[in-house]
Structures are given as C-alpha cells and as structure tokens.
C-alpha positions in Angstrom: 54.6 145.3 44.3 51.7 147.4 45.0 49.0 147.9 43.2 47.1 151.2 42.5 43.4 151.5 42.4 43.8 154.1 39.5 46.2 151.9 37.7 44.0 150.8 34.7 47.1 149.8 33.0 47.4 146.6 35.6 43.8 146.1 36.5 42.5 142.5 36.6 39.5 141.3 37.9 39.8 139.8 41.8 38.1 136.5 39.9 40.7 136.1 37.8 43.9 136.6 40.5 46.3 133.4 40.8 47.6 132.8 44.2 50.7 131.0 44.5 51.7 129.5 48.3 55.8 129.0 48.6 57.1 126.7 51.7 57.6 128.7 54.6 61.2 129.3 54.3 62.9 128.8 58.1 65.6 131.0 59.1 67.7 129.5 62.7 69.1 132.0 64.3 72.0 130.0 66.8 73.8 131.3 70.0 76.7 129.2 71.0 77.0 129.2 74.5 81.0 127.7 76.1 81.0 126.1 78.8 84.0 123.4 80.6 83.8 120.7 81.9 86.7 119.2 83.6 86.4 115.0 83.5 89.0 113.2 85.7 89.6 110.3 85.4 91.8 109.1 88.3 94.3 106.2 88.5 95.8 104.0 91.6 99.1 102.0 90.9 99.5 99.0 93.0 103.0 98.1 93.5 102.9 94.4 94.0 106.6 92.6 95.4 106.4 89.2 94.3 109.0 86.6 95.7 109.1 83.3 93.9 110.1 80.1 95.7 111.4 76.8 94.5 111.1 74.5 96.2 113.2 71.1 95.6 112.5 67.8 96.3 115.1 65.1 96.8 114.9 61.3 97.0 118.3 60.0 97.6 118.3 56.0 97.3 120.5 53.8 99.1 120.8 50.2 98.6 121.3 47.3 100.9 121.7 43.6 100.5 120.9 41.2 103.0 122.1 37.6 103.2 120.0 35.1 104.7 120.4 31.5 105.3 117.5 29.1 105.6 117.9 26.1 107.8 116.0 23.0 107.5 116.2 20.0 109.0 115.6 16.3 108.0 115.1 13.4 110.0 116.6 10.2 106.9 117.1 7.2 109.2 119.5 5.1 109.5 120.0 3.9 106.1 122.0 6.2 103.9 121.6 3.8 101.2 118.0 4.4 101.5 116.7 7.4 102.5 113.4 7.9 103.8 113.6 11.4 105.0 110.9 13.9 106.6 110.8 17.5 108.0 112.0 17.6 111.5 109.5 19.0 113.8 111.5 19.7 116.8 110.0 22.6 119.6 112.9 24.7 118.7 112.2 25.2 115.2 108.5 25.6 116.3 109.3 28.2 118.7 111.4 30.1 116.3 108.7 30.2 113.6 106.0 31.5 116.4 108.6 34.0 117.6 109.2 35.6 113.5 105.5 35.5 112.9 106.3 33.0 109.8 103.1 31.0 108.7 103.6 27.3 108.7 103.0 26.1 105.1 103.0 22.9 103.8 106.0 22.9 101.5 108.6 24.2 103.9 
C-alpha cells in the first residue's frame, strides 16, 4: 500500500516506522528433461556334457593248500633198547638245505 504525502489521515513520523524483515520465500521453477538409457546386461550359457565313470575294482581270492613233508634223519645206534640218537649230518641233506636257501638252526 502506498502512501500519500497529502494523506494526513495516515501520517506517522519516519522515527516512529516499524520494519518487519520476512524469510525470503524461494520459489523452484523445475524442467524435467527425458532422456533413455538402454542397460544390457548380456548372458553366455555354457552347455557343459558331463560323462560319469565308475570304475570297479575286483579282488577275486583263490585258495590253495600245500602239503609238505619234513624229513629228518637220526643216527640211534645199535641199541634199540637204548637209544642214543643225534641229527644225521649227511652231504645230501647239506646240499639240499644250501640249494632251498634254508638257514641251519639249531633245533632242526
């Protein structure tokens, strides 16, 4: 509202005047701009051709007896009665237990 210099109805003195500052009232004015954009995303499928083996063991047994014979011989004397026996050491046994790779023990 304007106030008139002739207006004594609304005079006040300039020492008097109230000023009153409101915020600054902001006003956004917006333009929308469209724009695409095309995102692709590609994909690769793998085809993957398995094969699967098995494999199988076996472990067929057999079984097998053996029958051996030990021979040992004994030199007793002459007296049956009275028997004083020891191992007979003749070169054919010997030869036989080089041949077999036998060890010679004691006992035998």
């Amino acid at each position: 509202m304007r106030r008139h210099c002739n207006s004594r109805r609304n005079s006040v003195s300039p020492a008097q005047d109230e000023v009153i500052v409101n915020p600054t009232e902001r006003v956004v004015n917006t333009r929308t701009n469209r724009r695409t954009v095309k995102n692709i995303h590609p994909t690769e499928v793998e085809n993957v051709n398995r094969t699967i083996i098995r494999n199988e063991h076996y472990y067929p047994v057999s079984n097998s007896e053996v029958n051996e014979t030990v021979v040992r011989d004994y030199d007793c004397g002459s007296d049956v009665n009275s028997p004083n026996c020891r191992r007979r050491t003749s070169p054919a046994n010997n030869s036989n237990r080089r041949n077999c790779g036998c060890k010679k023990r004691g006992w035998m």
